[in-house]
C-alpha positions in Angstrom: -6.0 18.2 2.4 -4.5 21.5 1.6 -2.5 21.1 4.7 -1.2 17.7 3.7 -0.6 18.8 -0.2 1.4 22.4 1.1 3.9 19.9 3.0 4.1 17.3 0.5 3.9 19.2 -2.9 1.8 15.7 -4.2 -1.1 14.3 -4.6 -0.4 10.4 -3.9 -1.6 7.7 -6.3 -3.0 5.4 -3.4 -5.8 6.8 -1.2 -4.0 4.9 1.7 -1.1 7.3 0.8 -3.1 10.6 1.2 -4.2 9.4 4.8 -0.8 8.4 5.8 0.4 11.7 4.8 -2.0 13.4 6.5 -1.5 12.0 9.5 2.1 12.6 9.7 1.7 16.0 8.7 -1.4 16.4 11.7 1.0 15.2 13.8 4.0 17.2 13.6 2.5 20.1 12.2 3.7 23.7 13.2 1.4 26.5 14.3 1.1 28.9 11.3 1.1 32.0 13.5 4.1 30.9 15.2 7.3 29.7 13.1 8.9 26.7 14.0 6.5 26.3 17.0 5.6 22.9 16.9 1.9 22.4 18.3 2.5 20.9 22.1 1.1 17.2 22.8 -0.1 16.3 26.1 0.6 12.5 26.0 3.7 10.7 25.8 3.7 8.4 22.8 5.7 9.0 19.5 3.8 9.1 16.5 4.2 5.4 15.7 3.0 4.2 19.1 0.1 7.1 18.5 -0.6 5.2 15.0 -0.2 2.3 16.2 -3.0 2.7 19.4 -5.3 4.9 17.4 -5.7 1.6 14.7 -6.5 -0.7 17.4 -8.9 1.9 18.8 -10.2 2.4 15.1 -10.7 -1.6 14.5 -12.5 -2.1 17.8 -15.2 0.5 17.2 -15.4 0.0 13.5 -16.3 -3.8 13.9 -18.8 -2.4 16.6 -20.1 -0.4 13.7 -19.7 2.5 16.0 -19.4 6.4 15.1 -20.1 8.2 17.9 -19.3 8.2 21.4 -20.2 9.8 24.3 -17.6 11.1 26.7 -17.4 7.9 29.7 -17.7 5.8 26.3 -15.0 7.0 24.2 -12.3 7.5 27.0 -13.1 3.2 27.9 -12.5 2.5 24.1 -8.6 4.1 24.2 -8.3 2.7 27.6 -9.1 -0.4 25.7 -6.6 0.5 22.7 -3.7 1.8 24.9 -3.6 -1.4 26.9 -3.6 -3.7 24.2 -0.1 -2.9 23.6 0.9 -0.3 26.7 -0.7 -1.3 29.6 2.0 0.4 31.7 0.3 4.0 29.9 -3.2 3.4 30.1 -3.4 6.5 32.4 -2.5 8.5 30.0 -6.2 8.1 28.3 -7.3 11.8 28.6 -4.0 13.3 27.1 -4.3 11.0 24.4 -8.2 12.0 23.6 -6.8 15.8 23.8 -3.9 15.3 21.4 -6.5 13.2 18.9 -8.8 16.1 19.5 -6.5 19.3 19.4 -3.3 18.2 17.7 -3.8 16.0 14.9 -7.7 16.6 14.6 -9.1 13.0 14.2 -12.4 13.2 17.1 -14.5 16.1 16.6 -17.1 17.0 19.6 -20.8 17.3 18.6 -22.7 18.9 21.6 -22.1 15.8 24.2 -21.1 13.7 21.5 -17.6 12.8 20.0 -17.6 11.6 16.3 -14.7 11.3 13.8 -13.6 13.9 11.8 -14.2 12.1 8.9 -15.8 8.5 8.8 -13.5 7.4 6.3 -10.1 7.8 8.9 -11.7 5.3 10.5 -12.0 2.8 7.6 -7.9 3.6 7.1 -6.8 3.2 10.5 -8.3 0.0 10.6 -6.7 -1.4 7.4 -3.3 0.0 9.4 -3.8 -2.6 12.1 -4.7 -5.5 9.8 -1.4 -4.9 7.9 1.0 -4.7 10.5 2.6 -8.4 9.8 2.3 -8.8 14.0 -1.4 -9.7 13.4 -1.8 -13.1 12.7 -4.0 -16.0 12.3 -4.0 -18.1 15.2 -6.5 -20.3 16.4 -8.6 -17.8 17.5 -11.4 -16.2 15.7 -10.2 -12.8 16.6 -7.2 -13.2 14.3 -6.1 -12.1 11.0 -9.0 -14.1 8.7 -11.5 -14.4 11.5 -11.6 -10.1 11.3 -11.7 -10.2 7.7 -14.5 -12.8 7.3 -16.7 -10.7 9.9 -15.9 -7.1 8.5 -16.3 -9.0 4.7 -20.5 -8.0 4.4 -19.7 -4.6 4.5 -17.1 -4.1 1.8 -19.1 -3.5 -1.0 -19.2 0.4 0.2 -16.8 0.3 2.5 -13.1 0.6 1.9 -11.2 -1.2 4.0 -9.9 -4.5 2.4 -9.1 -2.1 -0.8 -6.6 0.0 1.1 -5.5 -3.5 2.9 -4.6 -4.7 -0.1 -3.2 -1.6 -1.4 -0.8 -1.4 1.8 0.0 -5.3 2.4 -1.0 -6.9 -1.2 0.8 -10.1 -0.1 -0.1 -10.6 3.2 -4.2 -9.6 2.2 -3.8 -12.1 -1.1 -1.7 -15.1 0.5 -3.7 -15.4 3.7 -7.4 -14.3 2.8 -8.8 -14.0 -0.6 -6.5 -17.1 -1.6 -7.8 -19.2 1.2 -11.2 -17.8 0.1 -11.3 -18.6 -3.3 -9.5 -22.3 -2.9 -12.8 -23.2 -1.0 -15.0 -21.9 -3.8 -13.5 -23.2 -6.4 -13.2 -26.9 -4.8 -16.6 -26.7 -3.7 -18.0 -26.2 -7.1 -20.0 -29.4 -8.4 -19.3 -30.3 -12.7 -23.3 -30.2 -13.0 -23.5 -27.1 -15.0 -26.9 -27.0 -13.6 -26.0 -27.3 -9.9 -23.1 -24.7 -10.9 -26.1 -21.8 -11.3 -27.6 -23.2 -8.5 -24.3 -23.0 -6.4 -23.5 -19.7 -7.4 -26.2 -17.7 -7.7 -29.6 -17.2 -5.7 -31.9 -15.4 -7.8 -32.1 -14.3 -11.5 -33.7 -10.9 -12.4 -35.4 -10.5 -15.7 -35.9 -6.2 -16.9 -37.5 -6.4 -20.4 -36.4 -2.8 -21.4 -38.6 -2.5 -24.6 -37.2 0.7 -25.6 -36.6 1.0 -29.5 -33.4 2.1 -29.6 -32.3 -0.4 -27.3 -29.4 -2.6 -28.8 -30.3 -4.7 -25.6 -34.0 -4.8 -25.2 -34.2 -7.7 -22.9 -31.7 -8.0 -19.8 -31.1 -10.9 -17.6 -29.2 -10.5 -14.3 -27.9 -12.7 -11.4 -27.7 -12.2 -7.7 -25.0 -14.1 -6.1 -25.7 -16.6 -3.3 -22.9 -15.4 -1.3 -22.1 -12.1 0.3 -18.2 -12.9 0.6 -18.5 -14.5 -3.4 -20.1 -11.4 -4.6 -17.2 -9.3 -2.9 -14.6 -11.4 -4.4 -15.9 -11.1 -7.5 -16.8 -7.5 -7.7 -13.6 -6.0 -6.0 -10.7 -8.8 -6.6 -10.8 -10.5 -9.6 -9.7 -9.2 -13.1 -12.6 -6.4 -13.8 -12.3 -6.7 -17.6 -12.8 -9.9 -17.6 -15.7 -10.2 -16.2 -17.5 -7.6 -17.5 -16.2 -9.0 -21.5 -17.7 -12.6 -19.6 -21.1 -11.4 -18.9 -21.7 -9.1 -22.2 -20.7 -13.1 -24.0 -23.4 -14.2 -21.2 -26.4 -11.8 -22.7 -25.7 -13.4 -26.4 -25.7 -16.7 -24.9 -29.4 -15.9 -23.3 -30.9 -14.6 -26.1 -33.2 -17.2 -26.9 -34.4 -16.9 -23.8 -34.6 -13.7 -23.4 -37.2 -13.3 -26.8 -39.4 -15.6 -24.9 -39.8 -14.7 -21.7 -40.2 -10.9 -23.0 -42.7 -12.3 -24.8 -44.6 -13.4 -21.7 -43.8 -10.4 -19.9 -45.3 -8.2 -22.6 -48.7 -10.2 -22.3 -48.8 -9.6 -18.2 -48.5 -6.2 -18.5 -50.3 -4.4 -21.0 -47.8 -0.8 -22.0 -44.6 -2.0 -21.3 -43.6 -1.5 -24.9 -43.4 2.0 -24.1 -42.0 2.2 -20.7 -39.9 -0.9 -20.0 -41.1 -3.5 -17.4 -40.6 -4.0 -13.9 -37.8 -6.5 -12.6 -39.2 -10.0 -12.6 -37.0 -11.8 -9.8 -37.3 -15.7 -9.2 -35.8 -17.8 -6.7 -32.4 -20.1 -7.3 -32.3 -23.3 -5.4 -28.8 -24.7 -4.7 -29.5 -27.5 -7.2 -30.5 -24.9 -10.0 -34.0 -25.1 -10.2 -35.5 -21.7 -10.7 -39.1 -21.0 -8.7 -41.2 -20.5 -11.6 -42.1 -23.3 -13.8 -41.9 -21.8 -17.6 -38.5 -19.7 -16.9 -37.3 -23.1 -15.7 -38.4 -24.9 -18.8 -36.9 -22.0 -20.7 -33.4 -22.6 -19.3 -34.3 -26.3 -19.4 -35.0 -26.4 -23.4 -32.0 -24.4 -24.2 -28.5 -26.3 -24.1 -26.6 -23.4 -24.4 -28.7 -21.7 -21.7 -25.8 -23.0 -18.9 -22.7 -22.7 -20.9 -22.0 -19.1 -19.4 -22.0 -20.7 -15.5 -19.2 -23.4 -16.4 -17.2 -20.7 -18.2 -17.7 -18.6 -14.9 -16.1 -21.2 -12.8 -13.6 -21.8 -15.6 -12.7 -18.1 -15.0 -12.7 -18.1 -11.2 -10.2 -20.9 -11.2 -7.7 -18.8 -13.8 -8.1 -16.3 -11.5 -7.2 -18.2 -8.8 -4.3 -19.8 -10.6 -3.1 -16.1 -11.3 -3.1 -15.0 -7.5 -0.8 -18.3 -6.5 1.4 -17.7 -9.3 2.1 -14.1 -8.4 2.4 -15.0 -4.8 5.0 -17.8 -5.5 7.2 -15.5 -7.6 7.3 -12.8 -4.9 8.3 -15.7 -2.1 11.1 -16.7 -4.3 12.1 -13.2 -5.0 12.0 -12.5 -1.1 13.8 -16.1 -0.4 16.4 -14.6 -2.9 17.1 -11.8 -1.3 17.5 -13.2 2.1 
């Protein structure tokens, strides 16, 4: 990092940025004890092709979920990265481990292992390769939205479709989470009912008792759907949704009051420490898997009215991405 911010006298807005800019400065970088001697690389590729065969390497063993390598291991993965685009240079595997190892510092060896330098180059490198416009869609399942939909579970703490979208908003927007959200959206039902059902698969009830509690009863939702639940957390308008679920706890209070109720008599104390989370089942037609919380959401009208303005959301949302997509097509066609 200090080597990065010494040649660039910034600290980028983007994390994508910082990466990119510490790559190029890894890679041309000059030896500090010699002036102007710039560090020797053994293989033969400019730092674009370098990039450019280091993100395939990166997005094969990052879908692999692997980190570390042994030696036979990790010189067959670049094998496999150099040949995907210079096959005529695939010899030229061990020069290019040496240069990632020695020049710009991105594989570390661990005793017989060999490991990243830092886990999250990996993540970047990866969101390099699914930018590049020459990745498409295909009919294959190995192309642009058949990658995304498999790497998709693990976005909630990884950050690879964030700097995706960061580096290639159109491309990640027009061709994924668009897609994405069309089939949501049409595949919602207009049973308010079947909606909660539909949407979410279990409903966690915390009676925090505490008196100084504004909120003293809590009522959350676990959604049905890995990929919804990334969507939702990471790519639709944040304030939003957090202004829609703080309505959502007024709108349950009725039911709320009664089921602490009944959670107060099962266990004796929790007055004075809060309860435990009481989780029940969601079935896709919206009945819950215990009989009086179902009654409960049963006997109150109002008890729904937060799902359908949840879908209500999800489709302004949706109307919001095509809109902004549509203006920068016409502002590209424009300029062409």
């Amino acid at each position: 990092m200090l080597i990065t911010y010494s040649h660039y006298k910034t600290v980028p807005e983007k994390v994508y940025e910082f990466y990119s800019q510490a790559f190029d400065t890894l890679f041309q970088r000059h030896d500090g004890n010699k002036a102007g001697f710039i560090r020797r690389r053994l293989s033969t590729f400019t730092r674009i092709e370098f990039r450019k065969v280091f993100s395939t390497f990166c997005l094969n063993t990052y879908g692999a979920g692997e980190l570390n390598f042994s030696y036979d291991r990790l010189l067959t993965e670049l094998r496999d990265a150099i040949d995907f685009d210079f096959e005529e240079r695939v010899n030229e595997d061990e020069h290019f481990l040496k240069d990632l190892m020695e020049v710009v510092c991105l594989i570390n060896r661990d005793g017989i292992h060999y490991t990243f330098s830092h886990r999250s180059f990996q993540e970047y490198f990866t969101a390099v390769f699914l930018s590049d416009e020459s990745v498409t869609d295909g009919d294959e399942e190995d192309g642009f939205c058949g990658i995304l939909d498999e790497l998709a579970d693990r976005q909630s703490t990884d950050s690879v479709f964030d700097m995706l979208r960061d580096m290639n908003r159109d491309k990640f927007e027009k061709r994924w989470l668009i897609p994405k959200l069309e089939l949501f959206v049409d595949s919602l039902s207009d049973s308010p009912k079947q909606v909660l059902g539909e949407l979410f698969s279990h409903v966690s009830v915390h009676p925090r008792l505490l008196k100084d509690d504004k909120h003293p009863h809590r009522l959350g939702f676990t959604f049905r759907s890995t990929l919804l639940s990334l969507i939702f957390s990471k790519f639709v308008n944040e304030k939003r949704v957090t202004e829609h679920f703080r309505m959502a706890e007024t709108e349950f209070e009725p039911i709320h009051a009664v089921l602490a109720a009944r959670l107060i008599a099962m266990r004796p104390g929790s007055k004075k420490s809060g309860g435990a989370d009481y989780n029940y089942k969601i079935d896709p037609d919206g009945t819950i898997h215990d009989k009086d919380f179902n009654q409960l959401f049963e006997e109150n009208p109002s008890a729904y009215s937060f799902v359908m303005d949840l879908k209500s959301q999800f489709e302004t949302e949706l109307n919001e991405l095509r809109s902004r997509s549509e203006k920068k097509r016409k502002r590209l066609a424009i300029k062409k």
